[in-house]
TIVO-2410 file (N, C-alpha, C; in nm, 3 decimals):
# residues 102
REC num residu      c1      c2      c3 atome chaine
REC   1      X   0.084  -0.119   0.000     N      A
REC   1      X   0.000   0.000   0.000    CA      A
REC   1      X   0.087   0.124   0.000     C      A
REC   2      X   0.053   0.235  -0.093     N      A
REC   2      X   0.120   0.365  -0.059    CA      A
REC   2      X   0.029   0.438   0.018     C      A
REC   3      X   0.107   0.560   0.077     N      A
REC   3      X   0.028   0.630   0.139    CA      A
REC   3      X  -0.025   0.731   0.059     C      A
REC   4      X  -0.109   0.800   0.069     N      A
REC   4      X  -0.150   0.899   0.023    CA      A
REC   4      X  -0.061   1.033   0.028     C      A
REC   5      X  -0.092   1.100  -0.102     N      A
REC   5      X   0.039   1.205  -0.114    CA      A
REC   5      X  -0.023   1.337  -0.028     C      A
REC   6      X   0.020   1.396   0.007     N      A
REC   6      X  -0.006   1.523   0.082    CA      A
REC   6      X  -0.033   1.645   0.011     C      A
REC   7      X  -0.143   1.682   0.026     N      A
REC   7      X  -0.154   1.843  -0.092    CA      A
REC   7      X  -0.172   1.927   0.022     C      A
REC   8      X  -0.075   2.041  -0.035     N      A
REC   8      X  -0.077   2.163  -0.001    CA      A
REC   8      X  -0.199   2.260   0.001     C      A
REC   9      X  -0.244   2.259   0.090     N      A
REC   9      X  -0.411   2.385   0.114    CA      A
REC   9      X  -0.390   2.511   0.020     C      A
REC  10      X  -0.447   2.477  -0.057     N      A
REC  10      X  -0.429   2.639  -0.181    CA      A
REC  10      X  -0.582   2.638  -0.195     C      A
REC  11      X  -0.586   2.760  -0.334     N      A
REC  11      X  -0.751   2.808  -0.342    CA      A
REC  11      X  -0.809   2.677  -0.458     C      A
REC  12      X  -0.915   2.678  -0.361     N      A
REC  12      X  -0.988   2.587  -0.466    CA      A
REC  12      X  -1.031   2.524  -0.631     C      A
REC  13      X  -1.005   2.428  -0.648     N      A
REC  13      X  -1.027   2.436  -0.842    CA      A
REC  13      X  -1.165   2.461  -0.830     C      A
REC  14      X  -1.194   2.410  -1.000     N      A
REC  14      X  -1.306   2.463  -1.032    CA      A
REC  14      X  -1.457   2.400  -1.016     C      A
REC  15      X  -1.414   2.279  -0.974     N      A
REC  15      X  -1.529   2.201  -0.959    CA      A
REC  15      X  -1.603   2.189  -0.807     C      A
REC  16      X  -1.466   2.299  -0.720     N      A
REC  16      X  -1.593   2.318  -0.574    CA      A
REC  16      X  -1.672   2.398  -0.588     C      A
REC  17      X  -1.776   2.399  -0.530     N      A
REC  17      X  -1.883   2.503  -0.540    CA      A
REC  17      X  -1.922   2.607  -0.426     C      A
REC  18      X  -1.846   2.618  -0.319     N      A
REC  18      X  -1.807   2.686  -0.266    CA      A
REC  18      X  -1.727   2.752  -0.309     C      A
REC  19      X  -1.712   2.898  -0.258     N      A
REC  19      X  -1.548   2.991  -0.281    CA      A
REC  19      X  -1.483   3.007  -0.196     C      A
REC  20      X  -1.347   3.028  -0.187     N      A
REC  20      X  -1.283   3.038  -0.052    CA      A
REC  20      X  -1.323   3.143  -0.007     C      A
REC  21      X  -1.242   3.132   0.169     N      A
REC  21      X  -1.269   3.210   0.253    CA      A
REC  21      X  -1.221   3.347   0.241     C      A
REC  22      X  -1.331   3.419   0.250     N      A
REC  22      X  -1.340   3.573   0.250    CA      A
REC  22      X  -1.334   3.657   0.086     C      A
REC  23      X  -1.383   3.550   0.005     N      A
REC  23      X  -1.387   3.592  -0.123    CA      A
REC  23      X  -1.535   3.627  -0.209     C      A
REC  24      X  -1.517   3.754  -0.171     N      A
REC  24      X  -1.638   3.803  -0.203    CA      A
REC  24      X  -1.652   3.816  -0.405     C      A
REC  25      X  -1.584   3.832  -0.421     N      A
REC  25      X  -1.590   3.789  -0.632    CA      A
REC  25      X  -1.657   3.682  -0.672     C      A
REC  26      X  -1.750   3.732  -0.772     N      A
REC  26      X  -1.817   3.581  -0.819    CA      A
REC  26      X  -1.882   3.525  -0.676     C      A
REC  27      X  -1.935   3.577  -0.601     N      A
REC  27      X  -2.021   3.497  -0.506    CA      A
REC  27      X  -2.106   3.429  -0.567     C      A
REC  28      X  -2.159   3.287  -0.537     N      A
REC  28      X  -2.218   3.224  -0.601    CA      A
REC  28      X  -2.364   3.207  -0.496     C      A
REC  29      X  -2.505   3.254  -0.510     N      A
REC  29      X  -2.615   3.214  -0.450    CA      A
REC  29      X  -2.615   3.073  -0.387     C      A
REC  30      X  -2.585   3.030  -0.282     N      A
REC  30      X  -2.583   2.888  -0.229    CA      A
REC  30      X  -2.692   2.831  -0.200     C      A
REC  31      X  -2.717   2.674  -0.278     N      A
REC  31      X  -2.826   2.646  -0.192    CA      A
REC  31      X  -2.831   2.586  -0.063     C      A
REC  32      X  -2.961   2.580   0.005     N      A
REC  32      X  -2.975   2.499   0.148    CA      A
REC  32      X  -2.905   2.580   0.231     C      A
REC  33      X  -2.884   2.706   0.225     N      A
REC  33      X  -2.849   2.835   0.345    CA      A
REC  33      X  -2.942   2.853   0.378     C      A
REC  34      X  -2.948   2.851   0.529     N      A
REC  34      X  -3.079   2.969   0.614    CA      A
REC  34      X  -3.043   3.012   0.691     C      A
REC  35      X  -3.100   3.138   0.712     N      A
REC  35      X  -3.054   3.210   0.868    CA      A
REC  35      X  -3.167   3.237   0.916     C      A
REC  36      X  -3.179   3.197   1.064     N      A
REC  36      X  -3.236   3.253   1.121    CA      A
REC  36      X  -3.233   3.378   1.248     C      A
REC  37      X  -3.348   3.442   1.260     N      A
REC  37      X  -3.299   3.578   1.352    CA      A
REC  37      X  -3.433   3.534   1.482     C      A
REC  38      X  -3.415   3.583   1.603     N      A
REC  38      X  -3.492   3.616   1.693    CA      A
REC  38      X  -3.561   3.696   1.713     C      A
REC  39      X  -3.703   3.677   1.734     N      A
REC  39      X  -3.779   3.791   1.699    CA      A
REC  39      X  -3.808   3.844   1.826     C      A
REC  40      X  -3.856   4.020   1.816     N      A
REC  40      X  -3.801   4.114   1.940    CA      A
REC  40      X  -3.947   4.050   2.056     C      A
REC  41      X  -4.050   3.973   2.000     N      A
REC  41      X  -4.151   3.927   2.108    CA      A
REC  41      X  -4.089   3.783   2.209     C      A
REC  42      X  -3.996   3.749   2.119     N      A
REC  42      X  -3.951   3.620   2.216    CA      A
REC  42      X  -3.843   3.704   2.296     C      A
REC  43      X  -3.761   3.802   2.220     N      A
REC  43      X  -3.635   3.866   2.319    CA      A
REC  43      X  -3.706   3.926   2.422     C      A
REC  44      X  -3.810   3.970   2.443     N      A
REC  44      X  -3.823   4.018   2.613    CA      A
REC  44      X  -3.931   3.898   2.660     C      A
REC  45      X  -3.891   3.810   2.655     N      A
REC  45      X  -3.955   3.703   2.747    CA      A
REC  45      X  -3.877   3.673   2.853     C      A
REC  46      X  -3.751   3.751   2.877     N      A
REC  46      X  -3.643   3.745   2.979    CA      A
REC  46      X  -3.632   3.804   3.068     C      A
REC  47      X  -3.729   3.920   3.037     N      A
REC  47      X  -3.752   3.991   3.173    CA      A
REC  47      X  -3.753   3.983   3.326     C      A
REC  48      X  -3.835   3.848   3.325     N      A
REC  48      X  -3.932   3.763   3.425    CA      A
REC  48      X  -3.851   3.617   3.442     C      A
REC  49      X  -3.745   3.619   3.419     N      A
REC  49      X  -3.642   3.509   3.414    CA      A
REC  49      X  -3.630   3.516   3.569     C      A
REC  50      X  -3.546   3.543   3.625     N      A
REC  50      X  -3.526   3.562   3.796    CA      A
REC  50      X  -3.627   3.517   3.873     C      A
REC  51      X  -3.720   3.586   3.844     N      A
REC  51      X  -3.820   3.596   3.946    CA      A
REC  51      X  -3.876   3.442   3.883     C      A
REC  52      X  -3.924   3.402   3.797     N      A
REC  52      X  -3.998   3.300   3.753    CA      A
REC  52      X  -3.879   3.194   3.804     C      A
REC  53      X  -3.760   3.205   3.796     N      A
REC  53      X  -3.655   3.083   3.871    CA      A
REC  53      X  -3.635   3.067   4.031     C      A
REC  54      X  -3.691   3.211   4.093     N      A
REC  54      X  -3.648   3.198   4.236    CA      A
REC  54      X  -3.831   3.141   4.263     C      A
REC  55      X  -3.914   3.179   4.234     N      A
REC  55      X  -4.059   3.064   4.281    CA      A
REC  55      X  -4.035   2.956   4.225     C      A
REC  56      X  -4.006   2.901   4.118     N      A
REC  56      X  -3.986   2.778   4.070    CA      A
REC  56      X  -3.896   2.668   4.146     C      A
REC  57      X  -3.783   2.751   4.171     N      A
REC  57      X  -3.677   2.677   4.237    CA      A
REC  57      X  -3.764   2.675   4.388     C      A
REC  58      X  -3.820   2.741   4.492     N      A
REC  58      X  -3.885   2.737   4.609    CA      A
REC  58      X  -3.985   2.628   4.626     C      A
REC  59      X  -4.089   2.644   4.447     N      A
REC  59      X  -4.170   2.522   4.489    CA      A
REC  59      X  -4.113   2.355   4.458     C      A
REC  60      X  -4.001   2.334   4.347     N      A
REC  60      X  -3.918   2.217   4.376    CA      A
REC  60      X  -3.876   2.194   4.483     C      A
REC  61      X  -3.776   2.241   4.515     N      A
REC  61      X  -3.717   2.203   4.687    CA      A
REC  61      X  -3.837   2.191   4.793     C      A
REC  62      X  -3.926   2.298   4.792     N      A
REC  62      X  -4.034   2.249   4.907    CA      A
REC  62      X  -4.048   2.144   4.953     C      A
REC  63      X  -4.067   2.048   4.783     N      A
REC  63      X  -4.108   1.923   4.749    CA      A
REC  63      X  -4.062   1.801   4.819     C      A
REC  64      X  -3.904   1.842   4.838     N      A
REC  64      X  -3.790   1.815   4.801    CA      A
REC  64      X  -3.746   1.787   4.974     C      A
REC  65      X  -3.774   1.867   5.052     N      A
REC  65      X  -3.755   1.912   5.153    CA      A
REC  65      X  -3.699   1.834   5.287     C      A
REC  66      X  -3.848   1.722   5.310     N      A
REC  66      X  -3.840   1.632   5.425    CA      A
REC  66      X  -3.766   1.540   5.330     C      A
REC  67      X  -3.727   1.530   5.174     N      A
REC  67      X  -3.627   1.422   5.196    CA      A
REC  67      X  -3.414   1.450   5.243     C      A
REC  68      X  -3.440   1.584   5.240     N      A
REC  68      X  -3.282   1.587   5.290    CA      A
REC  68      X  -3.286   1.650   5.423     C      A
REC  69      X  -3.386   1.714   5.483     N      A
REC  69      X  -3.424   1.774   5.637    CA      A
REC  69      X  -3.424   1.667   5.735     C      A
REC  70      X  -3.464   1.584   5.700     N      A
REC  70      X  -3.508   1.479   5.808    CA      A
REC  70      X  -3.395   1.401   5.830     C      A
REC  71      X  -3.301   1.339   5.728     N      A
REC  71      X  -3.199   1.307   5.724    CA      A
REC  71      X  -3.093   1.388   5.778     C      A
REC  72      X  -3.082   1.500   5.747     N      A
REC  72      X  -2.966   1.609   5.815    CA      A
REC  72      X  -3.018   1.639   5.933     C      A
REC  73      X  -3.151   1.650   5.985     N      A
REC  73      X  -3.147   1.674   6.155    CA      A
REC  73      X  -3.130   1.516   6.213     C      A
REC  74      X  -3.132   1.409   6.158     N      A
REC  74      X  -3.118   1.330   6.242    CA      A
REC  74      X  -2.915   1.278   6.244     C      A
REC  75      X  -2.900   1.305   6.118     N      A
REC  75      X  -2.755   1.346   6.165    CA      A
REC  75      X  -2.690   1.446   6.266     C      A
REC  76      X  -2.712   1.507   6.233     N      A
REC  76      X  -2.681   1.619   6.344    CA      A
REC  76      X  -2.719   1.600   6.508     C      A
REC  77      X  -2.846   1.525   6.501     N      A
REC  77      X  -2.872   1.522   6.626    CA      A
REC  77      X  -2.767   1.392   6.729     C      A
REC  78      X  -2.719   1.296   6.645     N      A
REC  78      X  -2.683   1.205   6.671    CA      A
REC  78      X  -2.512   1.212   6.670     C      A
REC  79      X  -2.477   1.352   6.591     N      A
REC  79      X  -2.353   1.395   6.582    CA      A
REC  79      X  -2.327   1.515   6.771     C      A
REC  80      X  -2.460   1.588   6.747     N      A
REC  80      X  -2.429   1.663   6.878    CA      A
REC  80      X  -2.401   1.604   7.000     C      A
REC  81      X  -2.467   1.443   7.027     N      A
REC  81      X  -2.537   1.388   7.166    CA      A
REC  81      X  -2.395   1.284   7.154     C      A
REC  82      X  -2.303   1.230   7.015     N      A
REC  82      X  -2.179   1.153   7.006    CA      A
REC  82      X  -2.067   1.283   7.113     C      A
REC  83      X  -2.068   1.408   7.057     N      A
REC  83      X  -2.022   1.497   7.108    CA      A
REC  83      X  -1.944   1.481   7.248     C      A
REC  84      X  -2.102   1.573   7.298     N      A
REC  84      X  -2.126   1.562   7.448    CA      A
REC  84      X  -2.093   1.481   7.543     C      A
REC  85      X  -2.151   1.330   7.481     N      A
REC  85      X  -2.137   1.232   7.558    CA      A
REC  85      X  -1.960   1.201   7.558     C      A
REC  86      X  -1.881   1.192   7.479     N      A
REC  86      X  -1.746   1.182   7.426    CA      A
REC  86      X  -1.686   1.274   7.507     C      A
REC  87      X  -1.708   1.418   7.558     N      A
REC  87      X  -1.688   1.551   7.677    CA      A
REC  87      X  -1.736   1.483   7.796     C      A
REC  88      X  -1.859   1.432   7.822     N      A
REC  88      X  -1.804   1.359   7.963    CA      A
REC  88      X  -1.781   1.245   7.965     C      A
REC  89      X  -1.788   1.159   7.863     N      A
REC  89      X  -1.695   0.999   7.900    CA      A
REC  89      X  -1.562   1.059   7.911     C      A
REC  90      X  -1.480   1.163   7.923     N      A
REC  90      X  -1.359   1.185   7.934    CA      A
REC  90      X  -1.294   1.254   8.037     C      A
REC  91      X  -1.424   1.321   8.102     N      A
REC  91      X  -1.414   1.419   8.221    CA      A
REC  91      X  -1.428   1.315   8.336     C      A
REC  92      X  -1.381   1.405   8.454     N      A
REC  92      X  -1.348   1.349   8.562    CA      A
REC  92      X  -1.458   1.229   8.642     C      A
REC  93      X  -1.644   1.373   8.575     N      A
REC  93      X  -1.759   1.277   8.651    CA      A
REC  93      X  -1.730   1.154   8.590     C      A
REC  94      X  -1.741   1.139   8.433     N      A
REC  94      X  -1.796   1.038   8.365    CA      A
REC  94      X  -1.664   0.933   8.410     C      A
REC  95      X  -1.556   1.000   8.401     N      A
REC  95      X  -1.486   0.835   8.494    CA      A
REC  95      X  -1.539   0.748   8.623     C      A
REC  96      X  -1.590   0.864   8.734     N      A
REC  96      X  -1.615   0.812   8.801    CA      A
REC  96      X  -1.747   0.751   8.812     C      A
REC  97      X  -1.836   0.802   8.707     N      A
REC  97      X  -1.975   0.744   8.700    CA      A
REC  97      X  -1.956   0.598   8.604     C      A
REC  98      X  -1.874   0.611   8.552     N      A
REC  98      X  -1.875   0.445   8.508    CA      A
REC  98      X  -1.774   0.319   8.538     C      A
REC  99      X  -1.675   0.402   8.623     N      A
REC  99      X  -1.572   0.328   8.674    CA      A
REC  99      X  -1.658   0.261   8.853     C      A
REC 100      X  -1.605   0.178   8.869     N      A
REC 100      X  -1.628   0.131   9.037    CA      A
REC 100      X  -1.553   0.153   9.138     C      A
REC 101      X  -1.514   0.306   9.192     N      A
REC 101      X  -1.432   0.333   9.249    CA      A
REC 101      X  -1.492   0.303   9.440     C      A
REC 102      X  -1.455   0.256   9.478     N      A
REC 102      X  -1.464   0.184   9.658    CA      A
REC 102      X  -1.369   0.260   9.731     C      A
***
């Protein structure tokens, strides 16, 4: 097998139908171009963006709520009372309240 020979990027022959870049001579009408533009009734539908995301976002999470609330206070609660209890299993009472000192 050979490899394929390497061509140098120059301006196009004659059988593309495109023209190169930035060559406005002989522009040729292309088909299957469209442009489209935004029309000025959809551009201020943005107005009300914020506000329509901060109720939206309030009534999701609402939703949403007792499933990460309930879970995080019962962590927490079980993190504060590990705490505490860990402050006096280490203090002087809690030795002597669980040790058998005679």
């Amino acid at each position: 097998m050979r490899p394929t020979v390497a061509h140098m990027s120059g301006m196009p022959g004659p059988k593309v139908y495109m023209q190169w870049w930035g060559d406005k001579n002989g522009a040729i009408k292309q088909k299957g171009i469209y442009q489209y533009t935004l029309s000025p009734y959809q551009f201020k539908a943005n107005p009300n963006m914020i506000r329509n995301y901060l109720f939206n976002a309030y009534r999701r999470l609402s939703g949403e709520a007792l499933f990460f609330i309930i879970p995080f206070a019962a962590g927490y609660g079980i993190y504060s009372w590990a705490k505490s209890y860990d402050g006096w299993a280490k203090s002087k009472a809690g030795h002597l309240a669980t040790e058998h000192h005679e």
